[in-house]
Every structure is written in structure tokens, then in C-alpha cells.
Backbone and ligand atoms as CSV (ligand in chain L), in Angstrom:
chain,resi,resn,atom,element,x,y,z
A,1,UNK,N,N,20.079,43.493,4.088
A,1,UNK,CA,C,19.309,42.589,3.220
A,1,UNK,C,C,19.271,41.164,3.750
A,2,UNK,N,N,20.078,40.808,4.780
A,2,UNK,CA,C,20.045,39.712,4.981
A,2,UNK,C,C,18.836,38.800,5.717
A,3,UNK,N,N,17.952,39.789,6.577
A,3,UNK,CA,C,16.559,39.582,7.075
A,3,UNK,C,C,16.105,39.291,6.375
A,4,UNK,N,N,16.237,39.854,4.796
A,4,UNK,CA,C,14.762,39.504,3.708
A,4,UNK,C,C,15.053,38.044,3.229
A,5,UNK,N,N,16.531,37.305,3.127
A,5,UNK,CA,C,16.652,36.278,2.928
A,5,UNK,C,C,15.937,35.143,3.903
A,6,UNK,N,N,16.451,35.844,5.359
A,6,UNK,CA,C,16.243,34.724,6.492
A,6,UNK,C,C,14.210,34.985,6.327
A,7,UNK,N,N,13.298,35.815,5.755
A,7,UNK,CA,C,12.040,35.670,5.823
A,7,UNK,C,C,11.821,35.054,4.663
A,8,UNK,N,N,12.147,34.996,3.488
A,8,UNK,CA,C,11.615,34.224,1.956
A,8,UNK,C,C,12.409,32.726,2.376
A,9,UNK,N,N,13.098,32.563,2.968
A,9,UNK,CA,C,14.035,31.036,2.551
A,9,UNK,C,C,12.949,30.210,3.066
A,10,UNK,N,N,12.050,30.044,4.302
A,10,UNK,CA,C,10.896,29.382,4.667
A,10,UNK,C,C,10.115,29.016,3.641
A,11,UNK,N,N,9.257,29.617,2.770
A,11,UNK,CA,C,9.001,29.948,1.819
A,11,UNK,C,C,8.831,29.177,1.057
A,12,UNK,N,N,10.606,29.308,0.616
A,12,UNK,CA,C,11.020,28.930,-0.505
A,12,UNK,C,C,11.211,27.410,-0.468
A,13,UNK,N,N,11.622,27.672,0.420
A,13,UNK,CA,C,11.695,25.923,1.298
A,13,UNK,C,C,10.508,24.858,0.797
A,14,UNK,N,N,9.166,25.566,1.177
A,14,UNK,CA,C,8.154,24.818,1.960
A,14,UNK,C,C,7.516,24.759,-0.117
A,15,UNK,N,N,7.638,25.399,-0.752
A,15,UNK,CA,C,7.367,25.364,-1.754
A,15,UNK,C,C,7.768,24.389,-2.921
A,16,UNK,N,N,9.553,23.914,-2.555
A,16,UNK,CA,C,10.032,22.730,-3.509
A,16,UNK,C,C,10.151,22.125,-2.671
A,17,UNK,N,N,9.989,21.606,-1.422
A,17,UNK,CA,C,9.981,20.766,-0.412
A,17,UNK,C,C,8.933,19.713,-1.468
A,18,UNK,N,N,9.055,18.527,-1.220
A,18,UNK,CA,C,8.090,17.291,-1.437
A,18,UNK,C,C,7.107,17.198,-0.234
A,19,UNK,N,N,5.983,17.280,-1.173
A,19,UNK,CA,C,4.945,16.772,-0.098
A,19,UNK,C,C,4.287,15.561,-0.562
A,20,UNK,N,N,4.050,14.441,0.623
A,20,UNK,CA,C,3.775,12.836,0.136
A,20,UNK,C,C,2.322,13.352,0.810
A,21,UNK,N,N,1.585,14.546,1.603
A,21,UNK,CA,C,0.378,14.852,1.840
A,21,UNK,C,C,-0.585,15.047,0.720
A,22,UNK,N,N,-0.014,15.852,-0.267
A,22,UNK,CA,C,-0.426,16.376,-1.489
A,22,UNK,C,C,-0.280,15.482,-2.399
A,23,UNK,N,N,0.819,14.370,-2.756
A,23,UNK,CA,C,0.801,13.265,-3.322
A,23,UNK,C,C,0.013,12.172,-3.304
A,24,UNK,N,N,-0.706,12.437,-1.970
A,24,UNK,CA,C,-1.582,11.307,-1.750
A,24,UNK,C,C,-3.124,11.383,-2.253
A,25,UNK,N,N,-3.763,13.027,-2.509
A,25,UNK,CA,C,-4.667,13.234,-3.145
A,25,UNK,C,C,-4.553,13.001,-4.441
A,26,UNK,N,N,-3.126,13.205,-5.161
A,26,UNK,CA,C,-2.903,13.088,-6.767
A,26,UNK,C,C,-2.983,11.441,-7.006
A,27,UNK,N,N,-2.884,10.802,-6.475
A,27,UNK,CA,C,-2.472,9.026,-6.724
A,27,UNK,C,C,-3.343,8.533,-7.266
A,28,UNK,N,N,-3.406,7.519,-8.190
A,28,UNK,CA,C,-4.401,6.853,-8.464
A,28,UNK,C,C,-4.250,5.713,-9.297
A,29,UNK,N,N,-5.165,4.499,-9.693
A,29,UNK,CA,C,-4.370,3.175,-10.582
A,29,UNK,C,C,-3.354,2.481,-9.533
A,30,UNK,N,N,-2.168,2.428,-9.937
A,30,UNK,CA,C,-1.832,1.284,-9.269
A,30,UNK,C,C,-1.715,0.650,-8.303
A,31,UNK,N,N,-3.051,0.422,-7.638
A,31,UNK,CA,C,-3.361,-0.137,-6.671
A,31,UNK,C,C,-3.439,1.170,-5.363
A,32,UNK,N,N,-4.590,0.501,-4.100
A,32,UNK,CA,C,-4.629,0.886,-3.224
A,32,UNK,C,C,-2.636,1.492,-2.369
A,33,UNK,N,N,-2.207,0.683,-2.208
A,33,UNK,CA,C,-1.424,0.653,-1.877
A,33,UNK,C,C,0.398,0.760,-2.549
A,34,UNK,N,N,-0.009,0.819,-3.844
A,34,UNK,CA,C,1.336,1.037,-5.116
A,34,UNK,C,C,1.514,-0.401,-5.353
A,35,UNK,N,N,0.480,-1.784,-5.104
A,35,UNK,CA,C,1.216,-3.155,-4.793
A,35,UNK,C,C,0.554,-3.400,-6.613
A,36,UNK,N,N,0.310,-2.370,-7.443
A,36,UNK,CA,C,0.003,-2.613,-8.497
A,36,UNK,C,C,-1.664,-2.941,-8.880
A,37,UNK,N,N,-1.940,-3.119,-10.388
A,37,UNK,CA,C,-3.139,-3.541,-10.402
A,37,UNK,C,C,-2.926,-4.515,-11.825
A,38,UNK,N,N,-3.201,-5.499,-11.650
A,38,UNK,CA,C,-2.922,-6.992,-12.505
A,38,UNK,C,C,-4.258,-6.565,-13.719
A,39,UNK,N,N,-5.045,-6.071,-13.019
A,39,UNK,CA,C,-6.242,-6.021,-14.340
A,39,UNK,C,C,-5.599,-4.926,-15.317
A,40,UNK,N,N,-5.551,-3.767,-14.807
A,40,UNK,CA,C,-4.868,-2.991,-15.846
A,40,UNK,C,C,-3.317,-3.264,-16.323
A,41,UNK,N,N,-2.596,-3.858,-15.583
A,41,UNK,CA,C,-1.044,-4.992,-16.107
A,41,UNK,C,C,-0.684,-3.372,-15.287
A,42,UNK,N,N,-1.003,-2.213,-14.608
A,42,UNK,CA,C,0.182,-1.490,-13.624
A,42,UNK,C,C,0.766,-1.868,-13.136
A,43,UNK,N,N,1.991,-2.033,-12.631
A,43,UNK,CA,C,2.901,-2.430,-12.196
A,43,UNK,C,C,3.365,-2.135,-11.100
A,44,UNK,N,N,3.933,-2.846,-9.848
A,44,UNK,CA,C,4.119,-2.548,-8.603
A,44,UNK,C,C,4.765,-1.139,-8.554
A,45,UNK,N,N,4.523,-0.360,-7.992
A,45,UNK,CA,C,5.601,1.261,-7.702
A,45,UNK,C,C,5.726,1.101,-5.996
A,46,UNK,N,N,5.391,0.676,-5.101
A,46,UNK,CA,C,4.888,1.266,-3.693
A,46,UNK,C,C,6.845,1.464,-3.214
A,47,UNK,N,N,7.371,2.174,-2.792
A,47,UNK,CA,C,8.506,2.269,-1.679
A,47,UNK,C,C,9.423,2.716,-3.161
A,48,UNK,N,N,9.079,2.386,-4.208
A,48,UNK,CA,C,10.392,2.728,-5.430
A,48,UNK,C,C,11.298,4.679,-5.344
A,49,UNK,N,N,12.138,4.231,-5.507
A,49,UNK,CA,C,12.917,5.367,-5.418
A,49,UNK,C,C,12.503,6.954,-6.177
A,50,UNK,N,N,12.162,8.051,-4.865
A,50,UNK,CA,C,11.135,8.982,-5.798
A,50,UNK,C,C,12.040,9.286,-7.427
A,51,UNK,N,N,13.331,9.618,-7.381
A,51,UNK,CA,C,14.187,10.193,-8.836
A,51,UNK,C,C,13.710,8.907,-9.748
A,52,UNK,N,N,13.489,8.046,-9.342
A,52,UNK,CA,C,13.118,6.706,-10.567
A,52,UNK,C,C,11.334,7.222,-10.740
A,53,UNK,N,N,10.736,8.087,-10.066
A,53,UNK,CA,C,9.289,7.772,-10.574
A,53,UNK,C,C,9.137,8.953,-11.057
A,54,UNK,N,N,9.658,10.181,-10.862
A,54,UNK,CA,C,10.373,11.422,-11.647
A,54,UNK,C,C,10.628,11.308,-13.183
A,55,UNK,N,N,11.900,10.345,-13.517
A,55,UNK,CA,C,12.330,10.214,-14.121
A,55,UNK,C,C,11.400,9.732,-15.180
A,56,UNK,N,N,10.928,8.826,-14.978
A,56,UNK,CA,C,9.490,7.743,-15.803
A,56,UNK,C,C,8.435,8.183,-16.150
A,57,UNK,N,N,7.812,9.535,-15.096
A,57,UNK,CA,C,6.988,10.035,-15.567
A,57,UNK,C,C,6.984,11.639,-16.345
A,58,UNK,N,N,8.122,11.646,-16.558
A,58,UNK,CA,C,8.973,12.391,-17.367
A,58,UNK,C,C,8.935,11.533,-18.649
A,59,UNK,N,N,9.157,10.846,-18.378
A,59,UNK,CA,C,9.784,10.087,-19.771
A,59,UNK,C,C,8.147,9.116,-20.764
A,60,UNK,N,N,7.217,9.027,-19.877
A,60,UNK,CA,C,6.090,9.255,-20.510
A,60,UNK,C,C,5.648,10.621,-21.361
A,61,UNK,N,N,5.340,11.390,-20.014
A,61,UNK,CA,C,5.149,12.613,-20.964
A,61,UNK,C,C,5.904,13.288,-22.149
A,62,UNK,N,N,7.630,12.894,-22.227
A,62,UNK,CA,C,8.232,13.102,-23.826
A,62,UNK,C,C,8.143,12.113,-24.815
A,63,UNK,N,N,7.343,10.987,-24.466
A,63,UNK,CA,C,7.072,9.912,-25.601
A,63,UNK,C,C,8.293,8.991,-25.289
A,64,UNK,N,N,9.206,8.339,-24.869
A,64,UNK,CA,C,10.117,7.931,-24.747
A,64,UNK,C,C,9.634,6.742,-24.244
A,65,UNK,N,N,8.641,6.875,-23.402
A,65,UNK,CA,C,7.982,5.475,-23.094
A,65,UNK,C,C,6.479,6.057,-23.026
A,66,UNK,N,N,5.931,4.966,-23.778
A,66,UNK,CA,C,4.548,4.987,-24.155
A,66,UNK,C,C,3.658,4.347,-22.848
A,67,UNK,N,N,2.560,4.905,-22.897
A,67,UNK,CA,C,1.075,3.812,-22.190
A,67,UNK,C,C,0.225,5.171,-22.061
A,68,UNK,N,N,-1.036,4.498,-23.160
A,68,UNK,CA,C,-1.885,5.541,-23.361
A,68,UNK,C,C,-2.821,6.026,-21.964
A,69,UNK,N,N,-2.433,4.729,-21.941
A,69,UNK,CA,C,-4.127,4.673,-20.276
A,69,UNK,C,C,-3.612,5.805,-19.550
A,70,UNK,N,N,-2.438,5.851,-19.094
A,70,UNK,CA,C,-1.879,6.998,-18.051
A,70,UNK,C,C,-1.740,8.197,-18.635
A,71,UNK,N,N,-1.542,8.330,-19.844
A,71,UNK,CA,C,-1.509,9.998,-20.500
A,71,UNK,C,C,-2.816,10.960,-19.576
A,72,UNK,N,N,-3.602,10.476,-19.799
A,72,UNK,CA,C,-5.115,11.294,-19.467
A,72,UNK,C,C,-4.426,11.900,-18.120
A,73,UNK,N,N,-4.028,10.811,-17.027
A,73,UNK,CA,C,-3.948,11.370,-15.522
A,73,UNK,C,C,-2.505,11.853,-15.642
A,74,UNK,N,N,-1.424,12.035,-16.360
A,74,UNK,CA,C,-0.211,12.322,-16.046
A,74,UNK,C,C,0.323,13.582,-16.893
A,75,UNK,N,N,-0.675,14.203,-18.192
A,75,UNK,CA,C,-0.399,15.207,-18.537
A,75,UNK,C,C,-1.072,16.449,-17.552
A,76,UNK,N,N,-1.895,16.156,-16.879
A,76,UNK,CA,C,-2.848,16.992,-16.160
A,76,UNK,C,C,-1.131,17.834,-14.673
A,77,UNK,N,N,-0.407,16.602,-14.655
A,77,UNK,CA,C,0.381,17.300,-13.402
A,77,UNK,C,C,0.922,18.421,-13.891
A,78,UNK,N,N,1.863,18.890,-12.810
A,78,UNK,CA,C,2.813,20.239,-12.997
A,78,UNK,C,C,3.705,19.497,-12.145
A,79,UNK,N,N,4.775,19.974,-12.344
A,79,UNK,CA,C,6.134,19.465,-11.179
A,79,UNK,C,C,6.123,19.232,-10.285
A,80,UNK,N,N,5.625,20.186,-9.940
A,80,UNK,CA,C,5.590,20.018,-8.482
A,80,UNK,C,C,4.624,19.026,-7.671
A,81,UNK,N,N,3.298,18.627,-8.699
A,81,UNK,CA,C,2.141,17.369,-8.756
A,81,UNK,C,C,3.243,16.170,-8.814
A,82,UNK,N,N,4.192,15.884,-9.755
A,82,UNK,CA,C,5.077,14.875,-9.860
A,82,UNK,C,C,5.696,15.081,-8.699
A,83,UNK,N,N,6.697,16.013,-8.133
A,83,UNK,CA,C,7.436,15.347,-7.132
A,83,UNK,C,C,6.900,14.760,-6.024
A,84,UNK,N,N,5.393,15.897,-5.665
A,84,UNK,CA,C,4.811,15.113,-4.327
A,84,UNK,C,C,4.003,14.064,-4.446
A,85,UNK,N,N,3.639,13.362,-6.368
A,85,UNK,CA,C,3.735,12.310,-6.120
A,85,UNK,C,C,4.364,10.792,-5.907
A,86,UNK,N,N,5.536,11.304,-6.409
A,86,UNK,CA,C,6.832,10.533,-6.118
A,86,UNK,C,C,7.220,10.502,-4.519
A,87,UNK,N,N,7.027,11.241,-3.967
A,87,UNK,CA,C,7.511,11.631,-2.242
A,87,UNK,C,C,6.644,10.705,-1.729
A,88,UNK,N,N,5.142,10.616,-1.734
A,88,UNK,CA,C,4.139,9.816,-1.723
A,88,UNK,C,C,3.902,8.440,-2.112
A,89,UNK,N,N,4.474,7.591,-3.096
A,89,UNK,CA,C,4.838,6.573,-3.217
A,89,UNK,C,C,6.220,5.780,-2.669
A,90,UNK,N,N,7.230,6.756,-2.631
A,90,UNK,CA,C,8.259,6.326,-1.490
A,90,UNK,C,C,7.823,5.864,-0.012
A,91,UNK,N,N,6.966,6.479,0.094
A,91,UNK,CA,C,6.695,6.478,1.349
A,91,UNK,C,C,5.577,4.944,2.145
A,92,UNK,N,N,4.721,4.413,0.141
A,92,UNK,CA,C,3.971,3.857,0.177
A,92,UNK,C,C,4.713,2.235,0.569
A,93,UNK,N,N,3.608,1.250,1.473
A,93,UNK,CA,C,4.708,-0.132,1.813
A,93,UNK,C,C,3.454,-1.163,1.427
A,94,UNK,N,N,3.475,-2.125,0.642
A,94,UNK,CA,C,2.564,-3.392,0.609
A,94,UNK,C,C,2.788,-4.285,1.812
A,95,UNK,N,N,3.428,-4.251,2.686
A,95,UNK,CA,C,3.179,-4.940,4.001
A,95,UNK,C,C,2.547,-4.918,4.769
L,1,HEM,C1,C,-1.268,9.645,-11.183
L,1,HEM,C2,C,-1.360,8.587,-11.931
L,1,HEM,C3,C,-0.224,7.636,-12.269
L,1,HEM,C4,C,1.100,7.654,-11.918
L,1,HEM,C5,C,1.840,8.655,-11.054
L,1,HEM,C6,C,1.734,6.516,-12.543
L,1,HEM,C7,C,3.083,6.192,-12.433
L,1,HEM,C8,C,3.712,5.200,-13.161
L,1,HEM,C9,C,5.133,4.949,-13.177
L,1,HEM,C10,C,6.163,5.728,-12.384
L,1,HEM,C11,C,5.369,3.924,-14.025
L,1,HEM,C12,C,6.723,3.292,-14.368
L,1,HEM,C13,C,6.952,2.102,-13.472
L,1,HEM,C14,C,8.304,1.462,-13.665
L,1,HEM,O1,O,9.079,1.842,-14.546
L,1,HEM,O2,O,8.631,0.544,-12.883
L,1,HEM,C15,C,4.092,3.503,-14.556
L,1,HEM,C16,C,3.897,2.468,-15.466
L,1,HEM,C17,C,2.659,1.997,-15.867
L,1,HEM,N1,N,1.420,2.500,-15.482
L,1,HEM,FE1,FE,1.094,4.143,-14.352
L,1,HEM,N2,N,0.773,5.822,-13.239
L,1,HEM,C18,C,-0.425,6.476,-13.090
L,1,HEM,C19,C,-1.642,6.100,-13.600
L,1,HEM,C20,C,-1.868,4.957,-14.300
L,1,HEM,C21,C,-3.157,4.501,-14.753
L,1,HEM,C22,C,-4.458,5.252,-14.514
L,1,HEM,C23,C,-2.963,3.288,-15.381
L,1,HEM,C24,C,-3.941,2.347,-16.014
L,1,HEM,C25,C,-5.248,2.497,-16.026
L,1,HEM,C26,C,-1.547,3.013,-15.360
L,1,HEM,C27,C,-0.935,1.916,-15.926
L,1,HEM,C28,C,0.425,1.734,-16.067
L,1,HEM,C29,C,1.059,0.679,-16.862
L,1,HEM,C30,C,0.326,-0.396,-17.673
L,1,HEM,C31,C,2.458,0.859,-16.746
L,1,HEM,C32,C,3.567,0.064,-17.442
L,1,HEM,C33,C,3.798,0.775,-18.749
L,1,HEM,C34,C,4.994,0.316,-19.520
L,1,HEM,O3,O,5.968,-0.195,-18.957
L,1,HEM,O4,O,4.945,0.532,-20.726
L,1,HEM,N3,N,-0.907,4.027,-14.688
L,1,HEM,N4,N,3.104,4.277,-13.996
């Protein structure tokens, strides 16, 4: 049995692996670059720690912290939409 492990673990891998490729189609609002957008008052995210943008957009979607504007684009994810867009803003630099 141990072949069938060493063929699914790739897989399995490549599946909860973060992708900041796939994060980068999901992005949108705060700014080109995560450096924020002052008209809508979004707030800088670009390079922030992915478990902090996890965490937040978690914590939107249980009501814990409110902002209506983002409900529309942030109930639409699935987990795995959140992590690779968190992987994707880590990655993002305003310099
Ligand atoms: C895929 C879409 C979006 C993602 C992933 C996202 C992500 C986030 C995150 C992680 C925060 C928390 C920042 C922090 O605690 O430092 C936040 C806050 C905020 N976002 Fe977004 N956002 C999205 C779309 C939008 C849109 C479309 C708007 C406005 C049109 C918006 C406006 C705001 C505002 C005003 C806050 C501050 C809310 C507060 O502190 O109550 N976001 N966003």
C-alpha cells in the first residue's frame, strides 16, 4: 500500500498547497497593488501576514466584524478561494 500513498500525496499536496496564481484572479478593491483604496476607506493589506487575512476574512463572514461593501465579493469564496487569496497578497509589495 505504500505506492498508493507515494501516488495521492502529490495530489494532495498540490490541492491545499496555496496558490498566490489563483489568488490573483480572485483579488479585487483594495487597490491595484493591496496599497489600499482611500475612496472606498479599504485599507492597506499588500505583504500582511496570510493567517491575519484568513483570520479577518473569516471573521467577516461570522459577523464578528462587519463591512457590507465586501460581503457581496467574500461570501462567494470557498477556502480554498481564501487561502490563495491570502498567499497572493503576501506576496503583494507597494514599492
Ligand atoms: C476579494 C475581495 C476582498 C478581500 C479578500 C478583502 C480583504 C480584506 C481584509 C483581509 C480586511 C481586513 C484588513 C485588516 O484587518 O487590516 C478588509 C477590510 C476592509 N475592506 Fe476588504 N476585501 C475585499 C473586498 C473589498 C471591497 C470590494 C471593498 C469595498 C468596496 C472592501 C473594503 C474594505 C473596508 C472598508 C475594510 C475595513 C473594514 C473594517 O475595518 O471594518 N473590501 N478587507
Amino acid at each position: 500500500m505504500k505506492w498508493l500513498t507515494l501516488v495521492l500525496l502529490p495530489h494532495s499536496f498540490s490541492s491545499f498547497a496555496q496558490d498566490a496564481k489563483r489568488g490573483e484572479k480572485l483579488y479585487q478593491c483594495h487597490g491595484k497593488n493591496g496599497e489600499g483604496n482611500p475612496k472606498e476607506e479599504a485599507p492597506r493589506i499588500s505583504g500582511q501576514f496570510a493567517w491575519y487575512i484568513v483570520t479577518q476574512i473569516k471573521k467577516f463572514l461570522s459577523g464578528d466584524r462587519k463591512n457590507s461593501k465586501m460581503m457581496p465579493y467574500i461570501k462567494k469564496l470557498s477556502g480554498k478561494d481564501i487561502n490563495d487569496l491570502a498567499a497572493y497578497i503576501l506576496k503583494m509589495t507597494t514599492k
